[in-house]
N, C-alpha and C positions, 0 to 999 in steps of 0.2 A: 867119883861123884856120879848120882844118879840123876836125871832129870825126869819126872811123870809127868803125863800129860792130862788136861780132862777128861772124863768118860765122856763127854759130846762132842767135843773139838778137838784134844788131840792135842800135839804140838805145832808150831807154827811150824810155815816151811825153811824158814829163817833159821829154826831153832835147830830142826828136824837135817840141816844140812850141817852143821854144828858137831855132830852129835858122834862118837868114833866105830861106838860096837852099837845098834841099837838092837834090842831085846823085846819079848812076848810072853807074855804068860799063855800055856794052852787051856784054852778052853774045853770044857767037857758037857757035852748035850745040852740043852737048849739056853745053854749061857751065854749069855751075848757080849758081857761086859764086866767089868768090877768097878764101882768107884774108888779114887786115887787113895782112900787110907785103906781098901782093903788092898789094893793093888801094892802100894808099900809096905803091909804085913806079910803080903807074902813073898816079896821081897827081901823083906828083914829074915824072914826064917829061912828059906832057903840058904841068903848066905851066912847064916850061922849053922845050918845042918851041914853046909859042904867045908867051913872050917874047922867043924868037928868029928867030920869024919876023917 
């Protein structure tokens, strides 16, 4: 299961302590952010690139 959080807020602390591996997407030059359905594509793709590899 994945949990996203909002691009403003984030997860709560609540949630945020919950939570077992937590993950990052890196960012590259003056990106500051994704909103949560791109954050979830690139999500989704990666882990079908690394199930296909």
């Amino acid at each position: 299961m994945f949990v996203l959080g909002s691009e403003t807020a984030g997860l709560s602390e609540e949630v945020q302590s919950r939570i077992a591996q937590p993950l990052a997407i890196p960012m590259a030059g003056d990106v500051e952010s994704l909103n949560v359905a791109s954050a979830a594509a690139v999500l989704c793709f990666e882990l079908l690139r690394r199930k296909l590899s």
